[in-house]
C-alpha positions as a Markdown table, in Angstrom:
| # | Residue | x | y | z |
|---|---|---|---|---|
| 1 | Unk | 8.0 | 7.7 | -29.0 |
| 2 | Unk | 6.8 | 6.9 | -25.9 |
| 3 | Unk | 4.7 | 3.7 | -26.6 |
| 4 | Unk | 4.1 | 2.2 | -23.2 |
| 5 | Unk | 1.8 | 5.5 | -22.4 |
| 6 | Unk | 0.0 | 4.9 | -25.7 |
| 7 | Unk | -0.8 | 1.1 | -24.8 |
| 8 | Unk | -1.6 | 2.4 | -21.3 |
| 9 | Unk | -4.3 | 4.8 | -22.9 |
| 10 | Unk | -5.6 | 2.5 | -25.6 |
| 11 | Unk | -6.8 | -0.3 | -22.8 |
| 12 | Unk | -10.0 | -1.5 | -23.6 |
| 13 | Unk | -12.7 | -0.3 | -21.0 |
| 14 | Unk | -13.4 | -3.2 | -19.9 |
| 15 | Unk | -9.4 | -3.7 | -18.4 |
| 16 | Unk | -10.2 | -0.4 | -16.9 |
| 17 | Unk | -13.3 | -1.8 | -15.0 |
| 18 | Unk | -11.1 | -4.6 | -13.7 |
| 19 | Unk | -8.2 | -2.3 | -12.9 |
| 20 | Unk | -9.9 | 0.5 | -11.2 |
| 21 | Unk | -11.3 | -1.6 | -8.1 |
| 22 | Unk | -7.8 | -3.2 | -7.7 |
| 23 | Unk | -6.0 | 0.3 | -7.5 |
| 24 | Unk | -9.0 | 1.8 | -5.0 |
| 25 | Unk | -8.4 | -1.7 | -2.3 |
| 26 | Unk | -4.4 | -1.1 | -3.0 |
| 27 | Unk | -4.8 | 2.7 | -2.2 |
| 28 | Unk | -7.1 | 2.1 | 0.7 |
| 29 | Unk | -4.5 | -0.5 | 2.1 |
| 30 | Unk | -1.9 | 2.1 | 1.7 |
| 31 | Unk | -3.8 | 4.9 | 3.3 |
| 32 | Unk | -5.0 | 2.2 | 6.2 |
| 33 | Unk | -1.5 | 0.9 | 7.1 |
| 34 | Unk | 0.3 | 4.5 | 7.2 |
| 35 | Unk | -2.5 | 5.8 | 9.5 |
| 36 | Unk | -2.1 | 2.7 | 11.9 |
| 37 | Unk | 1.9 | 3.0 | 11.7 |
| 38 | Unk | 1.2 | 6.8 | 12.7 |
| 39 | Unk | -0.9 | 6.4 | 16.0 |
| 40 | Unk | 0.6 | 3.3 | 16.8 |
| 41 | Unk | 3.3 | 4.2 | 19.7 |
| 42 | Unk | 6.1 | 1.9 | 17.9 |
| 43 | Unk | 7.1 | -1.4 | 16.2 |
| 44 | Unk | 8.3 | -4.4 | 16.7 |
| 45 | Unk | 10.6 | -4.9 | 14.3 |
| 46 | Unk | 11.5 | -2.0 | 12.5 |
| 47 | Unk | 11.7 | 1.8 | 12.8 |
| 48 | Unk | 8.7 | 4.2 | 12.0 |
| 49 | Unk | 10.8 | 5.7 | 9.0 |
| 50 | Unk | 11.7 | 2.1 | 7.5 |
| 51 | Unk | 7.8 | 0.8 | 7.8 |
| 52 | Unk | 6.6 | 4.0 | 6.0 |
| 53 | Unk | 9.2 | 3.3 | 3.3 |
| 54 | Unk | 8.3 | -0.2 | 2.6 |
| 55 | Unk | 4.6 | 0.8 | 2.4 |
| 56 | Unk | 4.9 | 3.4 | 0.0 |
| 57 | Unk | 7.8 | 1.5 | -2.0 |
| 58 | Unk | 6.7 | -2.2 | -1.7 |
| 59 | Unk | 3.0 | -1.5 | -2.1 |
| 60 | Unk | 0.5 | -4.6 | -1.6 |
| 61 | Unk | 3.4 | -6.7 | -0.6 |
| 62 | Unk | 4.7 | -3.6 | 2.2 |
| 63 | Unk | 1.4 | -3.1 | 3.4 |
| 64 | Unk | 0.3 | -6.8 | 3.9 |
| 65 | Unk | 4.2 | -7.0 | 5.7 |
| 66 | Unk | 3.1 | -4.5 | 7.8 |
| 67 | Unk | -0.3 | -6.0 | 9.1 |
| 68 | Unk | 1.1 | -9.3 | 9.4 |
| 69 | Unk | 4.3 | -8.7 | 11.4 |
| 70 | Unk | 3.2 | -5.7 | 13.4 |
| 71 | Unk | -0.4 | -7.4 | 14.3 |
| 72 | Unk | 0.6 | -8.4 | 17.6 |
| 73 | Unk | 2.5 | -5.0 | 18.7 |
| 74 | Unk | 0.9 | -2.2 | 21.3 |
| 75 | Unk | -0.7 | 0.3 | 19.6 |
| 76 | Unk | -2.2 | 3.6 | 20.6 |
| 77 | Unk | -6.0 | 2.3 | 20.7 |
């Protein structure tokens, strides 16, 4: 009786047109910052390894971490 996966299937469409542009910006952002972490030639705070981590893990929050702390570093470009 798994009931959260029922709710999650019984959302009215119109949740699902406010939830689906939400996920796409938070997946872009995800995809955006682990390209830049990989061609950029290192960080200012943290390791390569512990960035990708708190992308993945942390989500929006990870990802907007990411941009704001590591704006001002060297990268590749």
């Amino acid at each position: 009786m798994n009931t959260s996966v029922n709710t999650l299937t019984q959302l009215d469409p119109k949740v699902w047109l406010l939830l689906t542009p939400v996920m796409l910006i938070e997946i872009g952002l995800l995809i955006f910052c682990l390209v830049k972490l990989i061609r950029s030639k290192g960080t200012r705070y943290l390791n390569k390894g512990i960035w990708a981590l708190i992308i993945i893990f942390v989500q929006l929050i990870g990802s907007i971490l990411y941009l704001v702390l590591e704006s001002g570093h060297n990268d590749s470009d």
